[in-house]
ZADO-1210 file (C-alpha; in nm, 4 decimals, padded with zeros to 6 digits):
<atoms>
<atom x="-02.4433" y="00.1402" z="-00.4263" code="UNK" pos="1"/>
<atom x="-02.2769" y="-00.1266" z="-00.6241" code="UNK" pos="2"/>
<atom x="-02.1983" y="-00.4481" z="-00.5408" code="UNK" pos="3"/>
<atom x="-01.9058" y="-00.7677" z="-00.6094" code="UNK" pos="4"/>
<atom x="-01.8050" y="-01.0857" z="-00.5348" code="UNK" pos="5"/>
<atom x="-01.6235" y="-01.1086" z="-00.2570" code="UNK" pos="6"/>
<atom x="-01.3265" y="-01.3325" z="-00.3819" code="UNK" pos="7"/>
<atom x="-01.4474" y="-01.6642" z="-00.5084" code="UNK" pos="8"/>
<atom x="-01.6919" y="-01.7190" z="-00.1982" code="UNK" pos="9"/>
<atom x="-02.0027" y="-01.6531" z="-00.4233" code="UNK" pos="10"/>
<atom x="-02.1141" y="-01.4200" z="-00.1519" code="UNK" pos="11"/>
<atom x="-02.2210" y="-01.0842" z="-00.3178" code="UNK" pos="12"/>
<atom x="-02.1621" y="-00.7467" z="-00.1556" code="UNK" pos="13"/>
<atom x="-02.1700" y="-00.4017" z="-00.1298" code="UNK" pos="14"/>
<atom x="-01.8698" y="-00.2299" z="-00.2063" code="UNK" pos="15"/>
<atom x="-01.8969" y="-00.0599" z="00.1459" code="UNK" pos="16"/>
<atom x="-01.8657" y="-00.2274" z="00.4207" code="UNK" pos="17"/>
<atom x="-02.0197" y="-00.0641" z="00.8206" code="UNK" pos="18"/>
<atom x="-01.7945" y="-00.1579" z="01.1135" code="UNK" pos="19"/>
<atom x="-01.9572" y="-00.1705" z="01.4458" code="UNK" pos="20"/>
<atom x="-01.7132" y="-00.1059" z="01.6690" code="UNK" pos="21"/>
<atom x="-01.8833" y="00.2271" z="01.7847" code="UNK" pos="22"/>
<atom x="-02.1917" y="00.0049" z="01.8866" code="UNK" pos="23"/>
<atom x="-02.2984" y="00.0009" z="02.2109" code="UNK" pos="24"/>
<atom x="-01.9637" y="00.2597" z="02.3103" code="UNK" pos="25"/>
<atom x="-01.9135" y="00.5962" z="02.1028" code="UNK" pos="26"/>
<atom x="-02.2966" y="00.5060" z="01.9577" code="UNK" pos="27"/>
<atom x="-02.5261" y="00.3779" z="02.2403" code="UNK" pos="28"/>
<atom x="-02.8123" y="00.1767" z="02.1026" code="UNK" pos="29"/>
<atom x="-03.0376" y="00.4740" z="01.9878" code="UNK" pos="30"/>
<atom x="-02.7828" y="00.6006" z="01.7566" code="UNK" pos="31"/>
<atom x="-02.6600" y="00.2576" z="01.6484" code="UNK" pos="32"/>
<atom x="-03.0139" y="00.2046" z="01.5258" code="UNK" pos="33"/>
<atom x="-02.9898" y="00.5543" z="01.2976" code="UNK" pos="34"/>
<atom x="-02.6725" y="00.4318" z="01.1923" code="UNK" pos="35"/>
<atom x="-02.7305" y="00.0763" z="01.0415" code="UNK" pos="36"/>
<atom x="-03.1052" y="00.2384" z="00.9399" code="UNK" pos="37"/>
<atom x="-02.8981" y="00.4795" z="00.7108" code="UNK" pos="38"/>
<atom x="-02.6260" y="00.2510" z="00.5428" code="UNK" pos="39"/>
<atom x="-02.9126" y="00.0199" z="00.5020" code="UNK" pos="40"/>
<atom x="-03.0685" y="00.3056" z="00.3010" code="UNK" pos="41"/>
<atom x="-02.8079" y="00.3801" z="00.1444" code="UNK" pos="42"/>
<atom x="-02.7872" y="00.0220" z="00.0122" code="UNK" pos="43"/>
<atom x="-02.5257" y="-00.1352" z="00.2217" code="UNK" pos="44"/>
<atom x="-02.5509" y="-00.4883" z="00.2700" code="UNK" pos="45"/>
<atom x="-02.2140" y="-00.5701" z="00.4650" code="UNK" pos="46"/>
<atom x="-02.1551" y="-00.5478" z="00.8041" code="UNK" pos="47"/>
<atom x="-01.8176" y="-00.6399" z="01.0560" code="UNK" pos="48"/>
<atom x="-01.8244" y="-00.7058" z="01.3761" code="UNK" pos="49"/>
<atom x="-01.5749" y="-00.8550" z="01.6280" code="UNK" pos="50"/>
<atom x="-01.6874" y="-01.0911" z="01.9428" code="UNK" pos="51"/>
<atom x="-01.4614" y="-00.8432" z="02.1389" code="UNK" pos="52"/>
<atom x="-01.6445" y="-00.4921" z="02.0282" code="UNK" pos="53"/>
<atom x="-01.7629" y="-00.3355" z="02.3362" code="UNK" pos="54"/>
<atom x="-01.7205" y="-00.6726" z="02.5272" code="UNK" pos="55"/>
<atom x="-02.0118" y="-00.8675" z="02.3267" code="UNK" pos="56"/>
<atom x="-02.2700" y="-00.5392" z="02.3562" code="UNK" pos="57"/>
<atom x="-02.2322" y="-00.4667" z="01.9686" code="UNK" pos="58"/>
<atom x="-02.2819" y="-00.8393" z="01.8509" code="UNK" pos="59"/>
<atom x="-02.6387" y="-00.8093" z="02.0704" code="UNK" pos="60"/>
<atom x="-02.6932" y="-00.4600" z="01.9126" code="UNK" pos="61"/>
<atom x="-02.6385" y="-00.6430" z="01.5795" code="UNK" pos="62"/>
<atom x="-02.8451" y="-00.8590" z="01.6309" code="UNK" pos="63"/>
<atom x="-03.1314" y="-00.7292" z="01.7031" code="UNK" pos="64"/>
<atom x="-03.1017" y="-00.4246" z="01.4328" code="UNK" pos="65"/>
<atom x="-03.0528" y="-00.7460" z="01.1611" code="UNK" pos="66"/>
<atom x="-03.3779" y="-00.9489" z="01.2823" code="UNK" pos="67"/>
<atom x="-03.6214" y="-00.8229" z="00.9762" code="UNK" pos="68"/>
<atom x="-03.3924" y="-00.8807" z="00.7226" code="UNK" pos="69"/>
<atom x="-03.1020" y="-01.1237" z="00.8002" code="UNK" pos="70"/>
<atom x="-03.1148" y="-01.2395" z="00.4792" code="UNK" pos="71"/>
<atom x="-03.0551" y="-00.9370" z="00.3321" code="UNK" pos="72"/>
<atom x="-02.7422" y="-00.9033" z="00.4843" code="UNK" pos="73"/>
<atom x="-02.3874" y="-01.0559" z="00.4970" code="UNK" pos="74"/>
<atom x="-02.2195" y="-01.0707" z="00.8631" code="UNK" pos="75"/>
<atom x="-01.8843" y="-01.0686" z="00.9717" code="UNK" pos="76"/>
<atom x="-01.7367" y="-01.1273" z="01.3120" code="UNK" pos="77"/>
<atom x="-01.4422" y="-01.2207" z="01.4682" code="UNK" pos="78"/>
<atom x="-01.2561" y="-01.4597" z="01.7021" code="UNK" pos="79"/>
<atom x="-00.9351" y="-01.4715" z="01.8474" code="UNK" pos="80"/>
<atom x="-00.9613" y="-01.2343" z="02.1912" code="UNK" pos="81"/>
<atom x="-01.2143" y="-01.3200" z="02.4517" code="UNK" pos="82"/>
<atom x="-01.4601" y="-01.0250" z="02.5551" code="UNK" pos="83"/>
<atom x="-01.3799" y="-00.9382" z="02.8787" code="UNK" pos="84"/>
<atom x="-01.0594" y="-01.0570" z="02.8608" code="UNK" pos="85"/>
<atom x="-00.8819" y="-00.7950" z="02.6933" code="UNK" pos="86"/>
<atom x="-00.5948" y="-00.8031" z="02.4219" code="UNK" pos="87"/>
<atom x="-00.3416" y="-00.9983" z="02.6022" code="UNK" pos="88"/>
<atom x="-00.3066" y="-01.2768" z="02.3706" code="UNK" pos="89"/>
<atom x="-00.5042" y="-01.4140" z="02.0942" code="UNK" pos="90"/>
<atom x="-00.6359" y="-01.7750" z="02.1229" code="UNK" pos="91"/>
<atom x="-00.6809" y="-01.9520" z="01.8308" code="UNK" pos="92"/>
<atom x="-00.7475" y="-02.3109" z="01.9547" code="UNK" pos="93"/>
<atom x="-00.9734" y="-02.5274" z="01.9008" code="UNK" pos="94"/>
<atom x="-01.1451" y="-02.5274" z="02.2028" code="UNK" pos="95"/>
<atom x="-01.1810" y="-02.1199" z="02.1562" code="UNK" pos="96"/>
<atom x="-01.3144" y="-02.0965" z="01.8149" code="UNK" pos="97"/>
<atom x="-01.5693" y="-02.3585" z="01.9482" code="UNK" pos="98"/>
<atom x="-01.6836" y="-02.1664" z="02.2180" code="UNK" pos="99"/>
<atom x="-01.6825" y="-01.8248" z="02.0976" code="UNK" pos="100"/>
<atom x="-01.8740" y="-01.9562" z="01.7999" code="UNK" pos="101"/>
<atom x="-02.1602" y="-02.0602" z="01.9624" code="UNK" pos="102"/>
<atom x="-02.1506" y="-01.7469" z="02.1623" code="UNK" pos="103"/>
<atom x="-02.0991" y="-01.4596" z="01.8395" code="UNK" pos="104"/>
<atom x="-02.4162" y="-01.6793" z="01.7281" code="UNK" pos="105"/>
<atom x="-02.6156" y="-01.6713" z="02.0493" code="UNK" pos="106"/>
<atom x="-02.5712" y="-01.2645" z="02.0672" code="UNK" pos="107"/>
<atom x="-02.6158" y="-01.2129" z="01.7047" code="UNK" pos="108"/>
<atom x="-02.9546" y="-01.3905" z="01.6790" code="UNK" pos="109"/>
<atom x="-02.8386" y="-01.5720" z="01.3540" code="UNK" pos="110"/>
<atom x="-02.7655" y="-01.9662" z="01.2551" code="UNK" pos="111"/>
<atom x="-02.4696" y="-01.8570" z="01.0618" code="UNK" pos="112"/>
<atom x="-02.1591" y="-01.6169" z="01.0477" code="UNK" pos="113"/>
<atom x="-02.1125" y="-01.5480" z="00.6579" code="UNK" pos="114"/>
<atom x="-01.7245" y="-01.4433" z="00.7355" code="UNK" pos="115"/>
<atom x="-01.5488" y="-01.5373" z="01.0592" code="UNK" pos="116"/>
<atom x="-01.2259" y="-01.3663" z="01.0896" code="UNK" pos="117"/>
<atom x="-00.9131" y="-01.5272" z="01.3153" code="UNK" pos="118"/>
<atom x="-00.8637" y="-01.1340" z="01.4487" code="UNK" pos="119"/>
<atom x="-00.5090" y="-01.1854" z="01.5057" code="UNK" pos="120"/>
<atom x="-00.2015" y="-01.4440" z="01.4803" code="UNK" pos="121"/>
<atom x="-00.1918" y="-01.6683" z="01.7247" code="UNK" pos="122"/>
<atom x="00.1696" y="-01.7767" z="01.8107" code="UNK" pos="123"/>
<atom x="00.0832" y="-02.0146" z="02.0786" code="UNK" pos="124"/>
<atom x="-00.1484" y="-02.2540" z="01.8382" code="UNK" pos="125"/>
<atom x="-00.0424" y="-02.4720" z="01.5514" code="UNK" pos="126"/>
<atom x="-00.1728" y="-02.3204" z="01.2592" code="UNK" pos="127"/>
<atom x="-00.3415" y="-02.7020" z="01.1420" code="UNK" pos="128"/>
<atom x="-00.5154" y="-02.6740" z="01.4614" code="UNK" pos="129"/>
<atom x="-00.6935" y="-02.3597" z="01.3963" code="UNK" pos="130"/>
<atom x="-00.7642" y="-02.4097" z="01.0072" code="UNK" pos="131"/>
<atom x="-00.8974" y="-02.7617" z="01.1287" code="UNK" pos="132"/>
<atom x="-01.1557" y="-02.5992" z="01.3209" code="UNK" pos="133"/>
<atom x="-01.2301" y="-02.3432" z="01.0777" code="UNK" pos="134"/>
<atom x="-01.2914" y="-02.5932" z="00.8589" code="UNK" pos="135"/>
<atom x="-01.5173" y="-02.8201" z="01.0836" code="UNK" pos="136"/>
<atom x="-01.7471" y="-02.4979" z="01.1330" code="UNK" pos="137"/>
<atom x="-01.7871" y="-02.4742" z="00.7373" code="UNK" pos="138"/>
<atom x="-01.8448" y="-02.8519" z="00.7466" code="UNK" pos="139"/>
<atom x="-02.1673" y="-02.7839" z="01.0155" code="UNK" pos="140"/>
<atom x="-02.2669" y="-02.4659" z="00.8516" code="UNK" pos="141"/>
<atom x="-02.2031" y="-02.1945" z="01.1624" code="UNK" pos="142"/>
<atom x="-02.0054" y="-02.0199" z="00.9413" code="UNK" pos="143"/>
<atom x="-01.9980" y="-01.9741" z="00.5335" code="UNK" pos="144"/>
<atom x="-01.6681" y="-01.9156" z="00.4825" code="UNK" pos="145"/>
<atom x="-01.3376" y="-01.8391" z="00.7280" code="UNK" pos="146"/>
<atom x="-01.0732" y="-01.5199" z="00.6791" code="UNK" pos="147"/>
<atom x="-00.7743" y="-01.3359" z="00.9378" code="UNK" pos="148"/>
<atom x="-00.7679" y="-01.0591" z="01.0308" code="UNK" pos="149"/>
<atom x="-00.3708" y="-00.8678" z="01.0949" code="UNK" pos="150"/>
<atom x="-00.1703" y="-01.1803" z="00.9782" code="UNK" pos="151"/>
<atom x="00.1223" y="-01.0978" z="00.7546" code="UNK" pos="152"/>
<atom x="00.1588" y="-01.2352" z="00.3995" code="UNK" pos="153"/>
<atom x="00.3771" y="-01.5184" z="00.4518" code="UNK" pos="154"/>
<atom x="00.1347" y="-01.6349" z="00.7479" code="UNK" pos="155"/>
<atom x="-00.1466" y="-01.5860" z="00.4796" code="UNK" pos="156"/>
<atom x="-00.0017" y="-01.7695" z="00.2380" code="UNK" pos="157"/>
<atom x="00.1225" y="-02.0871" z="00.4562" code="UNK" pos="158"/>
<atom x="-00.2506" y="-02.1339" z="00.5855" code="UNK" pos="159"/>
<atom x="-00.3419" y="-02.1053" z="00.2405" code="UNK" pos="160"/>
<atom x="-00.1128" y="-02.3725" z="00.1631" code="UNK" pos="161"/>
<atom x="-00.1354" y="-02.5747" z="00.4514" code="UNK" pos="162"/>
<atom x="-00.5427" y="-02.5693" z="00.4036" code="UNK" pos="163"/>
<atom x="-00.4569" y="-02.7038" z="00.0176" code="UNK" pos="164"/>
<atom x="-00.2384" y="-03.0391" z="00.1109" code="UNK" pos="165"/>
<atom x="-00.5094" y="-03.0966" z="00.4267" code="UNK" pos="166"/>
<atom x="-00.8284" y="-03.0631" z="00.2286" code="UNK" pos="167"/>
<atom x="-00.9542" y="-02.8146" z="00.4462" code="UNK" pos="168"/>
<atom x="-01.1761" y="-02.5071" z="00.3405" code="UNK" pos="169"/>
<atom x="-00.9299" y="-02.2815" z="00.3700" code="UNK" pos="170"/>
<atom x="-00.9082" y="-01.8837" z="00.3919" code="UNK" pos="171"/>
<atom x="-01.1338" y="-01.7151" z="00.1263" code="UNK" pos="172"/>
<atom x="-01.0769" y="-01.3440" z="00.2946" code="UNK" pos="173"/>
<atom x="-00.8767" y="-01.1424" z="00.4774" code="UNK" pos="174"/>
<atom x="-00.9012" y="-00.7659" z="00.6562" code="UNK" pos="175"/>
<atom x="-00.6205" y="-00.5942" z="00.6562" code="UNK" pos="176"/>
<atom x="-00.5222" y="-00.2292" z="00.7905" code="UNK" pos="177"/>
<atom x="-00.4680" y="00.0223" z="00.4587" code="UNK" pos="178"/>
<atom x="-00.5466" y="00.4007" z="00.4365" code="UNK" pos="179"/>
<atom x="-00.3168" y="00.6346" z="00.2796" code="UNK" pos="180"/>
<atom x="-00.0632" y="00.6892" z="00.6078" code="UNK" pos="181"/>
<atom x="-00.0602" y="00.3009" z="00.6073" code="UNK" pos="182"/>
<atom x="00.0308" y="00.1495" z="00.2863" code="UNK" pos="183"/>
<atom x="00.2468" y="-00.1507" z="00.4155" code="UNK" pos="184"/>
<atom x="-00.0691" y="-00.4004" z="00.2823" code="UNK" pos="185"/>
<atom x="00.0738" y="-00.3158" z="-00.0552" code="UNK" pos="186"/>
<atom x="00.3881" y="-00.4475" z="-00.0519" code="UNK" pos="187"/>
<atom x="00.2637" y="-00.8184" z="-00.0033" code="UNK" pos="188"/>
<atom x="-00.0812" y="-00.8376" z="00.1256" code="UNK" pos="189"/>
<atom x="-00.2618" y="-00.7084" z="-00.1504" code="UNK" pos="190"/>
<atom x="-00.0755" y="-00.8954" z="-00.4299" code="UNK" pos="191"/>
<atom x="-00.1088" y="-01.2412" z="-00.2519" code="UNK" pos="192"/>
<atom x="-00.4731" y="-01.1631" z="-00.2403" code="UNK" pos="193"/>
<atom x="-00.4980" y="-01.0821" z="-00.5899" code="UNK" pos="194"/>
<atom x="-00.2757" y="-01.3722" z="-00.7195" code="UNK" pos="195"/>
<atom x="-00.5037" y="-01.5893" z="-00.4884" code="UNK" pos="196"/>
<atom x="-00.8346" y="-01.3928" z="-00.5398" code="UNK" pos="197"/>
<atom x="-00.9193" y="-01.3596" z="-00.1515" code="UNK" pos="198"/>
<atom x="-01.1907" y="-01.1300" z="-00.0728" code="UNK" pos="199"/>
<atom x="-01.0577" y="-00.8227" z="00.1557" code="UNK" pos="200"/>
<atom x="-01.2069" y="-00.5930" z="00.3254" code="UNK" pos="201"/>
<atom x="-00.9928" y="-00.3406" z="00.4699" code="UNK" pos="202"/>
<atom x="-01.0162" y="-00.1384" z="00.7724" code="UNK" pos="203"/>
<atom x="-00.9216" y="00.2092" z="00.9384" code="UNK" pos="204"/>
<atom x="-00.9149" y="00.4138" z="00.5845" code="UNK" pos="205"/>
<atom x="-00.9227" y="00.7317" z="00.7854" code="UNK" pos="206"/>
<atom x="-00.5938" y="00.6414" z="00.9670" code="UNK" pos="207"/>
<atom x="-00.8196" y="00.6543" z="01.2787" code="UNK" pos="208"/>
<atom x="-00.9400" y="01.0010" z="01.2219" code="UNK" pos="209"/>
<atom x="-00.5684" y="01.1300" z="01.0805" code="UNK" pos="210"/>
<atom x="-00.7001" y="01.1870" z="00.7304" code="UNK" pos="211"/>
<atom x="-01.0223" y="01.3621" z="00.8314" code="UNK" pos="212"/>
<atom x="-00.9100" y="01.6616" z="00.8620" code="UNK" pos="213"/>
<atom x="-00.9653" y="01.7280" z="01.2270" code="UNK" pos="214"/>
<atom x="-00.5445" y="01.6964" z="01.2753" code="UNK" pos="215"/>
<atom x="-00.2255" y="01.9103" z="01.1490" code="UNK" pos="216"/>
<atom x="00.1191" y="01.9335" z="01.2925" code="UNK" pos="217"/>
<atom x="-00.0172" y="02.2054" z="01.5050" code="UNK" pos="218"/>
<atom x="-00.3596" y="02.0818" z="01.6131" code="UNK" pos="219"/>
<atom x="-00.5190" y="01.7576" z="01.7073" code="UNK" pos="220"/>
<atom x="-00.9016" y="01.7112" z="01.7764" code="UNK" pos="221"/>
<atom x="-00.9128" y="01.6794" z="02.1460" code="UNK" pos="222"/>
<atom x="-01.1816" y="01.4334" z="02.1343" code="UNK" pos="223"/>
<atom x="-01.0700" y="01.2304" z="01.8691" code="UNK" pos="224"/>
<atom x="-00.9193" y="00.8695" z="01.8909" code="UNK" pos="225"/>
<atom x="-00.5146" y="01.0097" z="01.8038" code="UNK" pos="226"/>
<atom x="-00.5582" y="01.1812" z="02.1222" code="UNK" pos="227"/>
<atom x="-00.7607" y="00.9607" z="02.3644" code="UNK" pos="228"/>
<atom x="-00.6761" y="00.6471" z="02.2369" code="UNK" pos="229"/>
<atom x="-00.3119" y="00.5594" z="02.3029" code="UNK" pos="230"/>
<atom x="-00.2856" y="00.2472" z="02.0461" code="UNK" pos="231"/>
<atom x="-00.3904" y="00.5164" z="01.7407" code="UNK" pos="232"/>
<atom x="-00.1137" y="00.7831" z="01.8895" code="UNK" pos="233"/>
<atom x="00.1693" y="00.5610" z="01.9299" code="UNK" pos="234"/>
<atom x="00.0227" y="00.4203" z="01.5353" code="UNK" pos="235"/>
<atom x="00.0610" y="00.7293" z="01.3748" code="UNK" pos="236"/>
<atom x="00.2847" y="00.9311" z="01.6033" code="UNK" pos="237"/>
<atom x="00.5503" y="01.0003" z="01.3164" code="UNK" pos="238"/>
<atom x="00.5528" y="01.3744" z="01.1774" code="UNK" pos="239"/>
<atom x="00.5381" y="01.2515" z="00.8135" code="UNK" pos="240"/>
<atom x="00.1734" y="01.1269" z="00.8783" code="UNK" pos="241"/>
<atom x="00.0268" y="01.4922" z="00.9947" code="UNK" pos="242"/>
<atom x="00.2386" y="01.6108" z="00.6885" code="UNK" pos="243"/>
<atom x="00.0796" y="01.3608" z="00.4631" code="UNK" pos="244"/>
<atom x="-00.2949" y="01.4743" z="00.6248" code="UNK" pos="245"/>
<atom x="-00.2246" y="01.8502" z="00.5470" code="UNK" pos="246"/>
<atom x="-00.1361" y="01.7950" z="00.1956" code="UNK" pos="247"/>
<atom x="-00.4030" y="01.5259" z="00.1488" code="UNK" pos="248"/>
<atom x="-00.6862" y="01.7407" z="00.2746" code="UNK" pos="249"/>
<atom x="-00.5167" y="02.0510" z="00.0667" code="UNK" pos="250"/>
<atom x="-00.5616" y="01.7998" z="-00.2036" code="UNK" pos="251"/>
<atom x="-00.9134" y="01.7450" z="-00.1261" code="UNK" pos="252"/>
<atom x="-00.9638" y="02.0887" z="-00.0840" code="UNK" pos="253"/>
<atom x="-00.8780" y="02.1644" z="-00.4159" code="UNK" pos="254"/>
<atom x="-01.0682" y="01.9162" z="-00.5837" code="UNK" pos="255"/>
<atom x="-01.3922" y="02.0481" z="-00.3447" code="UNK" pos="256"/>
<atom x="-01.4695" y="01.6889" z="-00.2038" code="UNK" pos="257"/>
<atom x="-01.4756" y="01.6115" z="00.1438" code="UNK" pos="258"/>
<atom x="-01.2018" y="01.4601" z="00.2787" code="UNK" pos="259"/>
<atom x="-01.3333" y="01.1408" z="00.4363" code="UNK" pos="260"/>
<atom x="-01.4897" y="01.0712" z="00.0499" code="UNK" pos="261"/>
<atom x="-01.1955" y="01.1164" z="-00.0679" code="UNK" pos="262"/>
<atom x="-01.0381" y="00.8841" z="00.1280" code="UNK" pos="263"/>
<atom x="-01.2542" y="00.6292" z="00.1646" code="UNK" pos="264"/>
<atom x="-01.2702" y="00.6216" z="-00.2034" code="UNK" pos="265"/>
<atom x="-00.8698" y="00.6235" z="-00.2334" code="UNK" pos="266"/>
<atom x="-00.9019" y="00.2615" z="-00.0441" code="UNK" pos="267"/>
<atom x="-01.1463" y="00.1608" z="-00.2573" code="UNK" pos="268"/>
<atom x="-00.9978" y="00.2389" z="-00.5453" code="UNK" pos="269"/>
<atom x="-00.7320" y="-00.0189" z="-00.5456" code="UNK" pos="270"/>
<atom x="-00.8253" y="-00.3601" z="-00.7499" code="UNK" pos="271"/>
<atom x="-00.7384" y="-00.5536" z="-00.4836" code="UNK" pos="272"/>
<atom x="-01.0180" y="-00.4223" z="-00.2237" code="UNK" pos="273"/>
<atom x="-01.3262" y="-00.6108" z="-00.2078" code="UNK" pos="274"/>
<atom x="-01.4878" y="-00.3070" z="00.0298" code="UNK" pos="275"/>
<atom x="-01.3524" y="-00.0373" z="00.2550" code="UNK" pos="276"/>
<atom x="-01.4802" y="-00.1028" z="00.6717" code="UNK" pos="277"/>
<atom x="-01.6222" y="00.2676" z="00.7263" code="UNK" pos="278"/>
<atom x="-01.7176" y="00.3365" z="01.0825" code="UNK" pos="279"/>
<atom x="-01.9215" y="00.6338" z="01.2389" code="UNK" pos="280"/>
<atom x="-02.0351" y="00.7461" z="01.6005" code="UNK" pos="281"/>
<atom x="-02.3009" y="00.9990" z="01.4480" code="UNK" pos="282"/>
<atom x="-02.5206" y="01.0323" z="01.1179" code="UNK" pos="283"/>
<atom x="-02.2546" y="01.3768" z="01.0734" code="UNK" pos="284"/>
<atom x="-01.9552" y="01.1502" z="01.0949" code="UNK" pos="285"/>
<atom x="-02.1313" y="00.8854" z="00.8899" code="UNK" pos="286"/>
<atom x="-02.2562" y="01.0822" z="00.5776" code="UNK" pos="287"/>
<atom x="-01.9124" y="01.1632" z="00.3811" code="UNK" pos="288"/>
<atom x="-01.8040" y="00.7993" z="00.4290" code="UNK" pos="289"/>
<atom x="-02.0997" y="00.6916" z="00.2350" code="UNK" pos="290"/>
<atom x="-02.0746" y="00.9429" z="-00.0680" code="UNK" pos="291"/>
<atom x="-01.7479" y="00.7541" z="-00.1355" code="UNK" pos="292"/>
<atom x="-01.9973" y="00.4689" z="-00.2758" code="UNK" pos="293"/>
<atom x="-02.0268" y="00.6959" z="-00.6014" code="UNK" pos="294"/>
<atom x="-01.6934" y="00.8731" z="-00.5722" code="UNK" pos="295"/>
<atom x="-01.5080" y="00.6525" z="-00.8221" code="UNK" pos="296"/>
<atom x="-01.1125" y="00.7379" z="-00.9071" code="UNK" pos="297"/>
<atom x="-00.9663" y="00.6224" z="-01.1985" code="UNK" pos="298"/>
<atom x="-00.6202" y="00.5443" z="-01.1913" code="UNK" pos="299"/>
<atom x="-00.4334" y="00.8814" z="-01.2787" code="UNK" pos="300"/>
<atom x="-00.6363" y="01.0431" z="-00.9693" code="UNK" pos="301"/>
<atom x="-00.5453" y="00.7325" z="-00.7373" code="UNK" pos="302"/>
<atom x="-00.1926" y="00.8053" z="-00.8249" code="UNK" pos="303"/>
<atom x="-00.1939" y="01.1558" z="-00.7640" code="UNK" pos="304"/>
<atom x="-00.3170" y="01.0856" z="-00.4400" code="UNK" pos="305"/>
<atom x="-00.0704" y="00.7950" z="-00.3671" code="UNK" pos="306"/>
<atom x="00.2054" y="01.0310" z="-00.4667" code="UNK" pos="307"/>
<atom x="00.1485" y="01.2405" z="-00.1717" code="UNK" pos="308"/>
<atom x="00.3301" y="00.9891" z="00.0730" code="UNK" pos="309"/>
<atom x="00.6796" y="00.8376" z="00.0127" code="UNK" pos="310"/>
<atom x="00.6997" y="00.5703" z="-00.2914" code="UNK" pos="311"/>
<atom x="00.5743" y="00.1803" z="-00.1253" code="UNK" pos="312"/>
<atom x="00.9121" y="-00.0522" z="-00.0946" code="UNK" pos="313"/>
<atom x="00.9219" y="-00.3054" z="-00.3045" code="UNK" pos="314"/>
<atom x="00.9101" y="-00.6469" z="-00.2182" code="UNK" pos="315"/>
<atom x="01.2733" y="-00.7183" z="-00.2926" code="UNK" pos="316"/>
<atom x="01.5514" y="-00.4504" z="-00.3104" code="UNK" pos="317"/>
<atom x="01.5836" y="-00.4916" z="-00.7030" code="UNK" pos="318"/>
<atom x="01.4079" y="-00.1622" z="-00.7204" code="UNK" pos="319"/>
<atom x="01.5042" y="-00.1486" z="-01.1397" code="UNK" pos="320"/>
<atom x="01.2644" y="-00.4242" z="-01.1189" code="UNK" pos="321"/>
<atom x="00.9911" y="-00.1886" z="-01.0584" code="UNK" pos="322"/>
<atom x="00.6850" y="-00.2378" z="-01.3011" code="UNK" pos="323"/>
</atoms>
């Protein structure tokens, strides 16, 4: 395993990163033990969770897998939805990040959250308001360092900027969607976190399952998430995604590596990725996404890869501008 910097926190990493979303739902506490026993193993130091994951169960799980060596480790979790609650609307107040501080802390077992993620824009909440409160949780120590989670680049960039004029501690990483099917985080995203050296660890690099090969235009795993979960249909419902699957996993294929290795390590790949968020609900499911720790592309391979889905837009339509 090898390990960064993620952004200019000072907080050093794995370049892996294990979501727990399955905790405590797909993985019931047994297997979530195998699982964090094995990335552990296999060197992984970095860990996300969410407040909302399994209503609060995989925090506890979390947190009582972590007890022996918290130290060790760095933890993420997020704020934004309330467990139990659903994903109506986020909440970024004050008064929420307050409360569902005290309460990520109180299931994980820990005095501090190393990166707490705003999980989504909240509309309803002057942005101050939020990045004031961020800031006041850096100032006591709950948390090490703040980051968002699904906020565009512009929305990025003014809390960035807005954090700058108030003093405030400001955003130091961000999480992102990005797998090969999903390459909108390269238009803006990624270049506003290289030009302002955020740490970013992005999630879903197996399109939810799409780039696994378990799907084609003429069959879909029954029991995967693209057909039991109706927010990953409806995500990657278009035809040009099962096309982009077959030809990826023809790709892999040919080049006899799995293709969950190969995709993870597609992800990780770009210089703007701090560490991929793999995820697993079994050791099977788990053990290609951790060979992509040693699977390294250079950049003729990640471009023969990228060039199996339509060119990115660029950020303005001066496409002779193109590097």
């Amino acid at each position: 395993m090898n390990y960064t910097l993620l952004g200019t926190t000072g907080i050093r990493v794995s370049r892996l990163c294990f979501g727990t979303m399955t905790f405590g739902n797909e993985a019931d506490e047994a297997m979530s033990a195998k699982l964090f026993a094995r990335c552990r193993d296999e060197g992984i130091t970095f860990f996300d969770c969410a407040n909302i994951y399994t209503n609060g169960k995989a925090e506890e799980i979390l947190g009582r897998l972590m007890k022996t060596c918290r130290d060790e480790l760095v933890i993420t979790t997020k704020v934004g939805f309330t467990p139990g609650a659903g994903l109506n609307r986020a909440d970024l107040s004050r008064a929420a990040l307050l409360r569902e501080v005290d309460a990520s802390l109180k299931r994980l077992q820990t005095d501090r959250i190393d990166v707490y993620f705003c999980h989504h824009f909240d509309p309803a909440t002057p942005v101050d308001e939020t990045l004031c409160a961020l800031d006041a949780l850096v100032r006591t120590g709950k948390i090490r360092c703040a980051g968002v989670s699904n906020w565009t680049a512009w929305r990025i960039a003014r809390a960035i900027g807005r954090s700058e004029l108030l003093g405030l501690a400001g955003i130091s990483a961000i999480q992102p969607m990005y797998n090969l099917a999903k390459r909108a985080a390269e238009i803006e995203i990624l270049p506003l976190a290289q030009a302002e050296r955020l740490g970013v660890i992005t999630y879903s690099p197996l399109g939810g399952g799409l780039l696994t090969g378990k799907y084609t235009r003429g069959h879909k795993d029954a029991a995967g998430r693209l057909s039991t979960r109706e927010t990953y249909a409806k995500r990657y419902a278009a035809e040009q995604n099962y096309e982009t699957a077959e030809r990826f996993c023809a790709l892999a294929a040919a080049k006899g590596v799995h293709p969950v290795t190969l995709a993870v390590a597609w992800v990780k790949a770009h210089p703007a990725v701090t560490a991929p968020i793999i995820g697993a609900r079994s050791i099977e499911q788990l053990e290609p996404a951790l060979a992509a720790a040693s699977y390294e592309l250079d950049s003729e391979q990640w471009n023969e890869i990228s060039a199996l889905t339509p060119p990115v837009p660029h950020a303005t339509d001066r496409d002779e501008e193109r590097a």
